[in-house]
DRENDO-1510 file (C-alpha; in Angstrom, 1 decimal, always signed):
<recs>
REC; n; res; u; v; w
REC; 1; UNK; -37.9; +6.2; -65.0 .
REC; 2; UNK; -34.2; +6.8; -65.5 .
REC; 3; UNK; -31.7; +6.0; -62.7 .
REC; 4; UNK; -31.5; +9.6; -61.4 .
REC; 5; UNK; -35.1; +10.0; -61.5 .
REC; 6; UNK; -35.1; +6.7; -59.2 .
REC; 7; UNK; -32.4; +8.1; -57.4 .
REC; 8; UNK; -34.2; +11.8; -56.6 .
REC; 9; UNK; -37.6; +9.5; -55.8 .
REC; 10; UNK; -35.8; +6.9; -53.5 .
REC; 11; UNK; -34.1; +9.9; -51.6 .
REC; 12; UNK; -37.2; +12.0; -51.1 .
REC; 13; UNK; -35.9; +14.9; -53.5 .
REC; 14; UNK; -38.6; +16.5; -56.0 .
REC; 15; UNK; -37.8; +15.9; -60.1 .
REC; 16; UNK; -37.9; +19.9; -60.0 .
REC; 17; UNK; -35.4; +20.6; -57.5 .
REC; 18; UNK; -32.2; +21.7; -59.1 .
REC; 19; UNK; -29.4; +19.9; -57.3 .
REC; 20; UNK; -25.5; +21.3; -56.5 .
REC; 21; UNK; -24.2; +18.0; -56.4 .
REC; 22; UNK; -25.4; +14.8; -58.6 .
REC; 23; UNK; -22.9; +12.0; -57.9 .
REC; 24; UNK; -23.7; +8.1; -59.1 .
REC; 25; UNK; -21.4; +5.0; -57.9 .
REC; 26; UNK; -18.5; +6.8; -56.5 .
REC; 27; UNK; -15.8; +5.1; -55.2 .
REC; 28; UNK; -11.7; +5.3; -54.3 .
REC; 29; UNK; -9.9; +2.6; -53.0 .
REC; 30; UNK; -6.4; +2.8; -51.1 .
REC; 31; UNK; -4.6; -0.8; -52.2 .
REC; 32; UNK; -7.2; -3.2; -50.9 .
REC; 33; UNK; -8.9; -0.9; -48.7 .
REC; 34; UNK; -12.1; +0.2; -50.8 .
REC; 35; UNK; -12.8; +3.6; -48.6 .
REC; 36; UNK; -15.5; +4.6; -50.7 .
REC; 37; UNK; -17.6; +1.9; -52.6 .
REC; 38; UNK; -20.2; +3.5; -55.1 .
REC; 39; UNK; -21.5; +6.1; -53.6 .
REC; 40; UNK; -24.5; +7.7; -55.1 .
REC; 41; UNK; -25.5; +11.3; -53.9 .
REC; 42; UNK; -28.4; +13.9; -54.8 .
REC; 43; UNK; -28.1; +17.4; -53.0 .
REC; 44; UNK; -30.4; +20.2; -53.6 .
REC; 45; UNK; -29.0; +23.6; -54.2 .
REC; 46; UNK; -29.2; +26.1; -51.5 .
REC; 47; UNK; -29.4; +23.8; -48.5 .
REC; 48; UNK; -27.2; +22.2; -45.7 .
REC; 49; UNK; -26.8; +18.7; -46.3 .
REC; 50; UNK; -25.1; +16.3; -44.1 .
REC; 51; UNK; -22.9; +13.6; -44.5 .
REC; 52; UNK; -22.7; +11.8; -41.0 .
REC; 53; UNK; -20.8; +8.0; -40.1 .
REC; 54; UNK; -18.5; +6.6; -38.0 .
REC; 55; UNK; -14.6; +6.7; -37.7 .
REC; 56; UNK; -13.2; +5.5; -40.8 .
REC; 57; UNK; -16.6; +5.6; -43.0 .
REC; 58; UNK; -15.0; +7.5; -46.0 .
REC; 59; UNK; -16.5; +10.7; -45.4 .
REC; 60; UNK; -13.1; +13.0; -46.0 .
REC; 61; UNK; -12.5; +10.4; -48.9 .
REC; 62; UNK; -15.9; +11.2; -50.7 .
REC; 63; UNK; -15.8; +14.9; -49.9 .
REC; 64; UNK; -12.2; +14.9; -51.3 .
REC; 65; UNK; -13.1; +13.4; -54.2 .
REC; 66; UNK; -16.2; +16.2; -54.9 .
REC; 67; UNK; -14.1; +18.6; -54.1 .
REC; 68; UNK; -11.6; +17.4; -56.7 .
REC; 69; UNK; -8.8; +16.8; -54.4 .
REC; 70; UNK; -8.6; +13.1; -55.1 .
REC; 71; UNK; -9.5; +11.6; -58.4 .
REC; 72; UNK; -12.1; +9.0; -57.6 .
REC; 73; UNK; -11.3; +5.5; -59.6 .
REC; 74; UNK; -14.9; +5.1; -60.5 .
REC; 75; UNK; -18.3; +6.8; -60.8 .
REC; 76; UNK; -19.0; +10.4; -62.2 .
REC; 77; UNK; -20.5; +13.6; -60.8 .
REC; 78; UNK; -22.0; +16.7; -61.8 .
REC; 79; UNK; -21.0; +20.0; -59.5 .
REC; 80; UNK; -23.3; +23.2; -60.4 .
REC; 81; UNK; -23.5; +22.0; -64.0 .
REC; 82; UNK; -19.7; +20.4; -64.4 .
REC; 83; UNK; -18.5; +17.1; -64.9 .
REC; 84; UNK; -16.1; +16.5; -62.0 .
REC; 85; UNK; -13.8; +14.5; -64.2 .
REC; 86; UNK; -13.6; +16.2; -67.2 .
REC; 87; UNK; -13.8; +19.4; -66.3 .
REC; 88; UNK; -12.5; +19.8; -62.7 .
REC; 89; UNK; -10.9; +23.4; -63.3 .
REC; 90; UNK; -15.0; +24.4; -63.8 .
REC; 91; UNK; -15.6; +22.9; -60.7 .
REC; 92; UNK; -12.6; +24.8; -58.9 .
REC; 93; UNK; -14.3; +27.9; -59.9 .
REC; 94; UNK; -17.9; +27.3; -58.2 .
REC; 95; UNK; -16.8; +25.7; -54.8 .
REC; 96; UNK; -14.5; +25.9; -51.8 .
REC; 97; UNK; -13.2; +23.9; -49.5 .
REC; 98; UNK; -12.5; +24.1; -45.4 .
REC; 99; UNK; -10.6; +20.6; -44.4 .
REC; 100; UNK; -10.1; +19.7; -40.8 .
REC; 101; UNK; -7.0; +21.7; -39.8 .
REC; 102; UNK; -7.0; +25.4; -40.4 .
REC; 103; UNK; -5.0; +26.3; -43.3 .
REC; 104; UNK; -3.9; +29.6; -42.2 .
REC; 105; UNK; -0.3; +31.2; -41.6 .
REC; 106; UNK; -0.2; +31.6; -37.7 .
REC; 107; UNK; +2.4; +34.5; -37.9 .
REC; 108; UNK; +0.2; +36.6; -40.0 .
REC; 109; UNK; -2.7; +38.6; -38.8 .
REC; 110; UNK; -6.0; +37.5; -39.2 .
REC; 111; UNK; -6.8; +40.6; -41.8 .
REC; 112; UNK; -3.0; +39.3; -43.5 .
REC; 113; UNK; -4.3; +36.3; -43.7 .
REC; 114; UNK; -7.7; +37.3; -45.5 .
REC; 115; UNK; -5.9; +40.0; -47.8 .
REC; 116; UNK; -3.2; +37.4; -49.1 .
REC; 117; UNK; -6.0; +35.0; -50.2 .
REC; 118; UNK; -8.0; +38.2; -51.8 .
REC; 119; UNK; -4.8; +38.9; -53.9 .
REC; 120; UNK; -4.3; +35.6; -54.9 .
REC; 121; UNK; -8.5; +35.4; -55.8 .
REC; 122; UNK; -7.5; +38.9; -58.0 .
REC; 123; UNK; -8.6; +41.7; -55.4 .
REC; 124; UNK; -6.0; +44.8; -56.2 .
REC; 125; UNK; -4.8; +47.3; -54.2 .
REC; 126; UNK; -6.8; +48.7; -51.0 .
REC; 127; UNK; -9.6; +46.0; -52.8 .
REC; 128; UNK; -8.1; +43.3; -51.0 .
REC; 129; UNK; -8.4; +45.2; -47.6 .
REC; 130; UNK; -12.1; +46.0; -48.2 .
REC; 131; UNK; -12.4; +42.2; -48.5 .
REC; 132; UNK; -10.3; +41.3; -45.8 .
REC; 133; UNK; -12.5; +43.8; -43.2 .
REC; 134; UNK; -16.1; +42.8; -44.6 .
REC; 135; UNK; -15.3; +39.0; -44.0 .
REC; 136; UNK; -13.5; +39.7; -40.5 .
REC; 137; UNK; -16.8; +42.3; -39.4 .
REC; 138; UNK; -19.2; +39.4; -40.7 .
REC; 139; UNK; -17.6; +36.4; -38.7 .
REC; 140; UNK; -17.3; +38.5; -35.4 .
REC; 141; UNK; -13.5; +39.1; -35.6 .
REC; 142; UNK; -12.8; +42.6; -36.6 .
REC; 143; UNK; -11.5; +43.2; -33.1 .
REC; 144; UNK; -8.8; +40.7; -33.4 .
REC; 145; UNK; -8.0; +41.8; -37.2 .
REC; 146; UNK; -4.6; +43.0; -36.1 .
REC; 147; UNK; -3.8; +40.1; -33.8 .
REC; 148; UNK; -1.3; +37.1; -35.4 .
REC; 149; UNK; -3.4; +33.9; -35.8 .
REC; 150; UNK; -1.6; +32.1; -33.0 .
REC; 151; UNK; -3.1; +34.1; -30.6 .
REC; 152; UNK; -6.6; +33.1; -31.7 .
REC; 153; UNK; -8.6; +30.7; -29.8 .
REC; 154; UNK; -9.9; +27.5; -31.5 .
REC; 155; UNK; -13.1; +29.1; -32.2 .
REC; 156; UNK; -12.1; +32.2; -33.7 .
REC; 157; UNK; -9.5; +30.4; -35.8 .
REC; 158; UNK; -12.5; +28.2; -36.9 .
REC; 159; UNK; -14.8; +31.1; -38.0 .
REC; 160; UNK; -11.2; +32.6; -39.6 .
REC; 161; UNK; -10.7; +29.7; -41.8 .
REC; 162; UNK; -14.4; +29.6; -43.2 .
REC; 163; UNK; -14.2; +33.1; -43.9 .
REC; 164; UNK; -10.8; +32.3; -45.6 .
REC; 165; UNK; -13.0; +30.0; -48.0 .
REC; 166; UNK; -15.2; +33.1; -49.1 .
REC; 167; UNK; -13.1; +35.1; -50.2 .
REC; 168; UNK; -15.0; +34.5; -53.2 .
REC; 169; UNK; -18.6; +33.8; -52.7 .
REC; 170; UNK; -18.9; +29.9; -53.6 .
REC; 171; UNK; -22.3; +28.0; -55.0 .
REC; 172; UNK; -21.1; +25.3; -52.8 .
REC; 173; UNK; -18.7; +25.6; -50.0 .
REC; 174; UNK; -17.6; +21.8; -48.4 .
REC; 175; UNK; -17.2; +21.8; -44.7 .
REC; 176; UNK; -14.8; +18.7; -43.3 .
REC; 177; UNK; -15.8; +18.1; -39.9 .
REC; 178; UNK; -16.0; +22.0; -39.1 .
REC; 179; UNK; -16.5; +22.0; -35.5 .
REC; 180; UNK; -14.6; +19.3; -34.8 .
REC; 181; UNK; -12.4; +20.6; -31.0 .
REC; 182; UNK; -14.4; +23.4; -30.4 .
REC; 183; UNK; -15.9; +24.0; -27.0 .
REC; 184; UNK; -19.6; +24.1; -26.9 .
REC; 185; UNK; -20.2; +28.0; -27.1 .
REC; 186; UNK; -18.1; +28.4; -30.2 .
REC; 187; UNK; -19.6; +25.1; -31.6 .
REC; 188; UNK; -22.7; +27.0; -31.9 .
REC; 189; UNK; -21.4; +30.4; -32.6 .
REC; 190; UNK; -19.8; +28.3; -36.3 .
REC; 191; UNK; -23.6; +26.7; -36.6 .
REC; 192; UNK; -25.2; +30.0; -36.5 .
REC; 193; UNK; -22.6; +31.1; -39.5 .
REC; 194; UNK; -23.3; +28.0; -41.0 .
REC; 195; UNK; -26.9; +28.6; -41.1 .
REC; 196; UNK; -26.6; +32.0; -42.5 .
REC; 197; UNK; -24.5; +31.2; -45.4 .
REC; 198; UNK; -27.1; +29.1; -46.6 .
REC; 199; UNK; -29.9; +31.3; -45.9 .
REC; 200; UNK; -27.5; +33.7; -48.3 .
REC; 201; UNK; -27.7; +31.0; -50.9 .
REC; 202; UNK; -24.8; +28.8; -50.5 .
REC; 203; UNK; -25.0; +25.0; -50.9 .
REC; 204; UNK; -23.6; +23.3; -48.1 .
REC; 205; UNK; -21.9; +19.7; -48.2 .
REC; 206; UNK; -20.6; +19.1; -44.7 .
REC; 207; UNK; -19.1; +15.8; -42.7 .
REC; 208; UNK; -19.8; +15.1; -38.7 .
REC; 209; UNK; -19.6; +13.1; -36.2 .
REC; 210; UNK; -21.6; +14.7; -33.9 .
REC; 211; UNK; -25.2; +14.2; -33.9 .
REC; 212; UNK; -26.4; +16.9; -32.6 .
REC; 213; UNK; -24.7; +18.7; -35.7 .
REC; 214; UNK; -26.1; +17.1; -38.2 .
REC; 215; UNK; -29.9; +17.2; -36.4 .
REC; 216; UNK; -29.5; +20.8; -35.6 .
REC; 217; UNK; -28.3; +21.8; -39.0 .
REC; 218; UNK; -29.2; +19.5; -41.9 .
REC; 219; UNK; -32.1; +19.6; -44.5 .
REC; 220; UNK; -31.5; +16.3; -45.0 .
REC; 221; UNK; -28.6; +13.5; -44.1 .
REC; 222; UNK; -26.8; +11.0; -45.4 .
REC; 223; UNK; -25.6; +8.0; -43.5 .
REC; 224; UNK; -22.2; +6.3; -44.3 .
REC; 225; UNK; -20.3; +3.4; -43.3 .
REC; 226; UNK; -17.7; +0.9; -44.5 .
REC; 227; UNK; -17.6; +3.5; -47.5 .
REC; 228; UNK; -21.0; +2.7; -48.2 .
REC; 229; UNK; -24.5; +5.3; -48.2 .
REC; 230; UNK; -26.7; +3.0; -45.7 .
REC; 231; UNK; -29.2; +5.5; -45.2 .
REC; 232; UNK; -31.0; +8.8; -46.2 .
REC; 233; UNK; -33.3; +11.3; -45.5 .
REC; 234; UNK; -34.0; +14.3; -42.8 .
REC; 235; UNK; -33.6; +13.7; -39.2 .
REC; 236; UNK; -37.1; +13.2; -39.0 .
REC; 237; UNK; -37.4; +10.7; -41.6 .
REC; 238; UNK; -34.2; +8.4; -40.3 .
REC; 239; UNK; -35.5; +8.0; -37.1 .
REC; 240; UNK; -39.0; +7.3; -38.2 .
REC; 241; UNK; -37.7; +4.3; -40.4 .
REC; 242; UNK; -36.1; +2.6; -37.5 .
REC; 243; UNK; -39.7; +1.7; -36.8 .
REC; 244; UNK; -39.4; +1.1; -33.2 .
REC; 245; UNK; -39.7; +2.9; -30.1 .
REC; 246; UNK; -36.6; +3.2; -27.4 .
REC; 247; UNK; -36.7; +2.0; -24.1 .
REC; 248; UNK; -34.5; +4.1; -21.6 .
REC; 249; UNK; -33.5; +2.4; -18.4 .
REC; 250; UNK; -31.8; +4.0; -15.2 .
REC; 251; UNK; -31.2; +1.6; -12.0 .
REC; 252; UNK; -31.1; +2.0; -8.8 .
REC; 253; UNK; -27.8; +0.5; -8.0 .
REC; 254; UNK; -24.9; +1.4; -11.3 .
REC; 255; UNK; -23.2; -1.3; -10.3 .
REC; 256; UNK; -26.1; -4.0; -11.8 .
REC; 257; UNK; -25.6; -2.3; -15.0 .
REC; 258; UNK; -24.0; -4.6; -17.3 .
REC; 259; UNK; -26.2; -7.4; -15.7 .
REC; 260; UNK; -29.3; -5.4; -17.0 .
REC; 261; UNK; -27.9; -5.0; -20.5 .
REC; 262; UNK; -27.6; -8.7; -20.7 .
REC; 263; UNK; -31.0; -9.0; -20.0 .
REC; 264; UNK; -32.6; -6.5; -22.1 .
REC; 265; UNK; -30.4; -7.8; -24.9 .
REC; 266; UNK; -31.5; -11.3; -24.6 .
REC; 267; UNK; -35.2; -10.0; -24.1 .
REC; 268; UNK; -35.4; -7.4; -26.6 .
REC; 269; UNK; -33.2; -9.0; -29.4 .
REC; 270; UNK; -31.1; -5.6; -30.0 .
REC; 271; UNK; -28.0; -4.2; -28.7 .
REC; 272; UNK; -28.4; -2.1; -25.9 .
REC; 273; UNK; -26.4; +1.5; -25.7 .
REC; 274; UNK; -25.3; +3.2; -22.5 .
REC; 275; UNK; -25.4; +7.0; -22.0 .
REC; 276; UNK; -22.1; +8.7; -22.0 .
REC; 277; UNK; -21.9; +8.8; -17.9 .
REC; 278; UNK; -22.6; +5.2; -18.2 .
REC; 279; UNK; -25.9; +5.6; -15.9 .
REC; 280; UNK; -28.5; +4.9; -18.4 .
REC; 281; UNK; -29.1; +2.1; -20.8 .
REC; 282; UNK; -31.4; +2.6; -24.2 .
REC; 283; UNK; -32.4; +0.0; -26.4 .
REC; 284; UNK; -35.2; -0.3; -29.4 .
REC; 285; UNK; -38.2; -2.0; -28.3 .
REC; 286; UNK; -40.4; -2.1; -31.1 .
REC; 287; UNK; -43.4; -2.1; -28.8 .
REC; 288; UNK; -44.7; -0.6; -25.2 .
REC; 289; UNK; -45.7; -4.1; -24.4 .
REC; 290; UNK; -42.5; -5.5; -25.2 .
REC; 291; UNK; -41.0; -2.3; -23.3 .
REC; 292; UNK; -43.3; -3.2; -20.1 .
REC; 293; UNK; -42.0; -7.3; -19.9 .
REC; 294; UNK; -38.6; -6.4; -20.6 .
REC; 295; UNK; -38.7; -4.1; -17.2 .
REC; 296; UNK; -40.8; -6.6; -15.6 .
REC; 297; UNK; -38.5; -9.4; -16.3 .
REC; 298; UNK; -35.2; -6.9; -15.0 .
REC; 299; UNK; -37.4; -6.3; -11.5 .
REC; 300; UNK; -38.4; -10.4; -11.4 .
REC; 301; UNK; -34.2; -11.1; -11.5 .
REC; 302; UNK; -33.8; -8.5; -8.4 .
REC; 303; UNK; -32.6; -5.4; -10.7 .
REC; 304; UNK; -34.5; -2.4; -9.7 .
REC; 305; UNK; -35.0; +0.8; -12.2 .
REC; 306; UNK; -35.0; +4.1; -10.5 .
REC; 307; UNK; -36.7; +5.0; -13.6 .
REC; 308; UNK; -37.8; +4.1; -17.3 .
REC; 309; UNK; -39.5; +5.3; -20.3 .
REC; 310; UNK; -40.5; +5.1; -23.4 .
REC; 311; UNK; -39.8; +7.7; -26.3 .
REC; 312; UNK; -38.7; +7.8; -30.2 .
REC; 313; UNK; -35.4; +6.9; -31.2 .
REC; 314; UNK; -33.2; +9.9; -31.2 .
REC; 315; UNK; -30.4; +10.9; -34.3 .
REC; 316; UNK; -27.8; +9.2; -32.0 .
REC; 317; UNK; -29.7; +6.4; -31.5 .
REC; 318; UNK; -30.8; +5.8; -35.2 .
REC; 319; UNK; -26.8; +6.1; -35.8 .
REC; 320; UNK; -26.2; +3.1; -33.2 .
REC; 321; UNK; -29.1; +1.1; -34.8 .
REC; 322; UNK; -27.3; +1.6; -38.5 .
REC; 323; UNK; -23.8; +1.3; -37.7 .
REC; 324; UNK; -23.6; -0.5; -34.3 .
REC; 325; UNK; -21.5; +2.4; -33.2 .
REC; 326; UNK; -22.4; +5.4; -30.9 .
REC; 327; UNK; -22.3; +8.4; -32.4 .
REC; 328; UNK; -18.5; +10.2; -31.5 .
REC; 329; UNK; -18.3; +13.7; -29.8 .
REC; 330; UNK; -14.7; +13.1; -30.9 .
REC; 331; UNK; -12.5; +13.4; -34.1 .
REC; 332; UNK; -10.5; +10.9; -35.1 .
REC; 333; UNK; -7.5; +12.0; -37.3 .
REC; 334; UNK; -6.3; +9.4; -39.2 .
REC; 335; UNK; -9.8; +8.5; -40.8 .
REC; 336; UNK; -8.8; +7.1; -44.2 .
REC; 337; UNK; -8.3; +10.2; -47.0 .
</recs>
């Protein structure tokens, strides 16, 4: 077996699916910061594929470097049939690219906006307006067509700069972080565009930090951190391999909290993770029985749950286990590039 065949086997992909994206050993460093260290990557045409870590992973490094926005000092990879390297101006031609930050002019309209970008692409004289409507009617924003981009709200300017990237109808279309600020209705509204451009054919290579994201969205997932791949698979399969169920503790009185982490730590052997509001504690168990002592032994030192359970690990909680960091509903900006 050659080293992409292992590759496609290790990573659960089948020898006939035709893959988008075939990267081996990656890697960019920034003086003696290595951001990405040798990266290998298999994604199947056609579906939404997830690149998910912590704050400073090196996942707008890697997709930079697909993307051919940064040259990567090592490694080599095949986009849609083109060496990234030696051909990148092939590459150019199949894919496109939303970053973080809208790229838009904010004193244009949003249809300005679309039918400069059509001209530039080669769209010619009432063409380009044709473009400029379809894409505004298909991402909901046809009644604002006429309104200047500063007057948008974060989620229309959102759905505006995808629909700024299809212009011309890519084979693979990179997504940076694409939900990052948005408030949770217009979250969603950008997931359920997501989902259709794929269903339309469209290979999807996209970065989070939210969880939820990347379970609600990707075919499969890719785990990154310390510019490293630590683990892949679907959602399903990540939080299977953890191996381990999750205990989930509330107390009756908040304020024995952090002595109740102490002990599940030193009784379970794992790190324990609080909810957001602080109010509940989850940590792996492996076992009910080890589950049942570890409440017993909180309940024998005075500490009394309101209520406990056991369940499966969720994505968030596979993340913790990998990275020893919760999973952000935050961006950070100055992740390394």
């Amino acid at each position: 077996m050659n080293d992409v065949s292992s590759v496609r086997a290790l990573s659960g992909i089948s020898e006939a699916a035709p893959l988008a994206i075939s990267a081996r050993g990656m890697t960019k460093t920034f003086g003696d910061v290595r951001a990405v260290d040798g990266i290998d990557l298999d994604v199947p045409r056609g579906i939404i594929f997830a690149i998910l870590g912590p704050n400073g992973a090196g996942k707008t490094t890697l997709m930079r470097m697909l993307a051919t926005l940064a040259r990567p000092d090592a490694g080599t990879a095949m986009i849609v049939g083109h060496d990234l390297v030696q051909s990148p101006h092939k590459v150019r031609e199949v894919i496109a690219m939303t970053g973080q930050f809208a790229s838009l002019d904010e004193h244009l309209t949003g249809r300005e906006n679309l039918m400069l970008l059509a001209r530039l692409w080669g769209f010619r004289g009432r063409a380009s307006k044709t473009r400029a409507d379809d894409l505004l009617a298909t991402f909901g924003l046809s009644d604002a067509a006429t309104k200047q981009v500063k007057d948008y709200s974060g989620g229309m300017r959102r759905r505006l700069d995808i629909a700024a990237s299809l212009v011309v109808t890519p084979d693979v279309l990179f997504l940076d972080e694409p939900t990052t600020g948005l408030d949770p209705k217009a979250r969603k509204d950008v997931w359920a565009m997501i989902r259709g451009l794929a269903e339309s054919g469209v290979t999807i290579l996209l970065t989070t930090q939210y969880l939820e994201e990347a379970d609600q969205l990707a075919a499969r997932i890719a785990v990154i951190d310390h510019g490293r791949k630590i683990a892949e698979g679907t959602s399903r399969e990540l939080k299977a391999a953890t191996g381990s169920g999750v205990l989930h503790v509330a107390l009756a009185d908040p304020t024995q909290l952090d002595r109740a982490a102490t002990l599940l730590e030193t009784r379970l052997g794992h790190t324990v993770q609080r909810s957001t509001e602080g109010a509940e504690l989850s940590i792996l168990a492996g076992t009910a029985k080890a589950a049942n002592e570890a409440v017993a032994s909180l309940v024998a030192e005075g500490i009394e749950p309101s209520d406990f359970s056991m369940g499966q690990p969720s994505l968030d909680e596979v993340f913790f286990a990998l990275t020893g960091q919760p999973g952000s509903s935050e961006s950070r900006k100055d992740e390394i590039r």
